[in-house]
N, C-alpha and C positions, 0 to 999 in steps of 0.2 A: 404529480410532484416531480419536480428535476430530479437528474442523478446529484448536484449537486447538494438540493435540503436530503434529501435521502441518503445520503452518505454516511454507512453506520459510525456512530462516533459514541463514546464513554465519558462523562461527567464523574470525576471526583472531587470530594469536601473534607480536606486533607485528604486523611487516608479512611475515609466511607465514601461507597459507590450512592453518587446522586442520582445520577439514571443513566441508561444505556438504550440507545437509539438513532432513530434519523437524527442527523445535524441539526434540522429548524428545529425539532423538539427540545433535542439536547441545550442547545440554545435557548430558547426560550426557558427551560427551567434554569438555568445557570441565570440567565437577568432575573426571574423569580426570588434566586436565591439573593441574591449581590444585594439585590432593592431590599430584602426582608434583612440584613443585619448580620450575614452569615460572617461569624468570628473566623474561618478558614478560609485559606486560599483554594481557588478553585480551579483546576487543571481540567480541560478538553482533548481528547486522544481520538486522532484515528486511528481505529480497530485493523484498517489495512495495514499500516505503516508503524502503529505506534506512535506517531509522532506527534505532537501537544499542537494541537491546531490554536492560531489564533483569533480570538474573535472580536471584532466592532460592536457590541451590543449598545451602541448610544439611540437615542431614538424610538419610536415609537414600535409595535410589532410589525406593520409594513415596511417601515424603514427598513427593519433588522433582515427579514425576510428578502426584502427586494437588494441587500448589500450580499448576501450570503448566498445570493443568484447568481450573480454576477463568474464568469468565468476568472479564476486566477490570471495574476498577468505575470507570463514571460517571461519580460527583458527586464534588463540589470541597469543601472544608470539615470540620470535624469531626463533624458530623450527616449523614446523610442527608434532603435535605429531604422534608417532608412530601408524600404521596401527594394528590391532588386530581382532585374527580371531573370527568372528562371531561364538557367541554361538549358540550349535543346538537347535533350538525351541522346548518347552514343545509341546506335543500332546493336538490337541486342538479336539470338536468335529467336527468342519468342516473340519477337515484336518484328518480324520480317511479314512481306507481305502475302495476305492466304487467299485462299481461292472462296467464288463466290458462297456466299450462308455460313462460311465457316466462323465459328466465335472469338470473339478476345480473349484473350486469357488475363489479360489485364497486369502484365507485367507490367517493375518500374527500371528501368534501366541504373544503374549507379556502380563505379569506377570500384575494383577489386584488384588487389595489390596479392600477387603470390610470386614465391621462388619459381626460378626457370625451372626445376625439375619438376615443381607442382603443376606448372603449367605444361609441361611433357605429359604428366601421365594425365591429365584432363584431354588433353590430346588424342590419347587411345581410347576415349571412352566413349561407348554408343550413344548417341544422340547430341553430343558437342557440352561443350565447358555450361554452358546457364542451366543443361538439362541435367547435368551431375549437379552442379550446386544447389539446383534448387531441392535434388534426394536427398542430399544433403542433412541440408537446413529440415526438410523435414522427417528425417529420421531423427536429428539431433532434439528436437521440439519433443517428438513421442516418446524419446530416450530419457529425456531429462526433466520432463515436466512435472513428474511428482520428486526428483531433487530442489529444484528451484522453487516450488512452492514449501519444500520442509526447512528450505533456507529462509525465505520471504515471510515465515512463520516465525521465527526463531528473533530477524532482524524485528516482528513488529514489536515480541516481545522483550527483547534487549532495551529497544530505546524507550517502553513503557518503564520497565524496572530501572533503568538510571534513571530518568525523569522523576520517578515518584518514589522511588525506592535505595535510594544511593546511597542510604545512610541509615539503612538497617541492619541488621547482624544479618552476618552471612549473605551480606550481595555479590562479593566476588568468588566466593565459591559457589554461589548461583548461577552467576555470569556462566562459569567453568559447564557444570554441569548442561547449563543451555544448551550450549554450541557442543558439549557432546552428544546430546540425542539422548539425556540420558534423565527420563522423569520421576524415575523412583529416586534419584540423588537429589533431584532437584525440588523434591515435594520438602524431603527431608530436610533442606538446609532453608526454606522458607516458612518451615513448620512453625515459626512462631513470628510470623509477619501479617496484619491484620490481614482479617478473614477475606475483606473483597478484593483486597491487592494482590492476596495468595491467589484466588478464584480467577481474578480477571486474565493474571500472569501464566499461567496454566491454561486459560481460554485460549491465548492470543496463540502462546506457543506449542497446544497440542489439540486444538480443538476442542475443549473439554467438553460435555454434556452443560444445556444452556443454561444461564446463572440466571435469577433476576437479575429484573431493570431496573431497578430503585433501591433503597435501602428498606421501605415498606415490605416492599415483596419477599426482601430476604428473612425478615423478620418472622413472616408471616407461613416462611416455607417450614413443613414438620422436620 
């Protein structure tokens, strides 16, 4: 399966969890739903982002499948703009030339914009300007990667709870609570928001312990 039909995704029927899973599945039960008479509107979220995916479901199940393969496209407007040849990269110092058997490192060369004093004290530092930026960038990586991901958590959550949530009591003192990090205020102020909305929104923005995938399954949990 591509990463595209694999792409975890959430099915809701209004506000009941229809299923939670790969995209082509998710998909497929949503046209399951649509064709059988389903009285509610039915929202699609990726689980990365939050964001209400949309779907083509016309068509047969190879159709559906083979449209949901398909790479997103790009560009903005009614053309595709024109292709253009890549400019030859400034000489960088990891990209200078090495003596024989020695490996690439596989640098990419690309233009960096600093103050003249920035560029003084890069100056002074052992192994030249691209071998400091690259410590850099990867101390900054090790340093910040479980900030960025308890942000990218929070963002998936936010735009799940506007999208489906926006018009429940106490969403923007939820909102609040979100982006403080703070899940005890926030369980509190969603405490009376259906059950798989509460669950999902908690999932996306803390990890929760895993829910059911259907509305079955939750049913059926003691």
């Amino acid at each position: 399966m591509s990463d595209l039909l694999s792409k975890p995704c959430t099915a809701f029927e209004g506000h009941r969890l229809l299923l939670a899973g790969p995209l082509v599945e998710v998909a497929l039960a949503v046209k399951t739903a649509t064709e059988g008479g389903s009285p509610n509107a039915i929202l699609v979220f990726d689980d990365t982002t939050g964001h209400v995916v949309d779907l083509d479901l016309r068509g047969s199940t190879a159709e559906i499948i083979e449209r949901l393969s398909r790479p997103p496209q790009t560009f903005v407007g009614r053309h595709r703009p024109p292709a253009t040849e890549p400019a030859e990269p400034a000489k960088d110092e990891g990209t200078e030339a090495r003596g024989r058997g020695r490996p690439k490192l596989g640098v990419v060369s690309r233009e960096v914009t600093l103050l003249p004093k920035q560029w003084d004290w890069l100056a002074t530092q052992p192994g030249g300007a691209s071998a400091v930026l690259r410590r850099l960038v990867d101390d900054a990586r090790r340093n910040g990667g479980e900030r960025q991901a308890r942000r990218a958590a929070q963002e998936a959550a936010y735009h799940f709870m506007q999208a489906i949530a926006g018009d429940l009591p106490g969403y923007e003192e939820a909102t609040r609570a979100l982006f403080a990090n703070d899940r005890l205020r926030l369980e509190h102020r969603i405490a009376d928001w259906p059950h798989d909305i509460r669950a999902h929104a908690l999932r996306l923005a803390f990890g929760a312990p895993d829910a059911p995938t259907s509305e079955s399954d939750r049913k059926e949990t003691p």
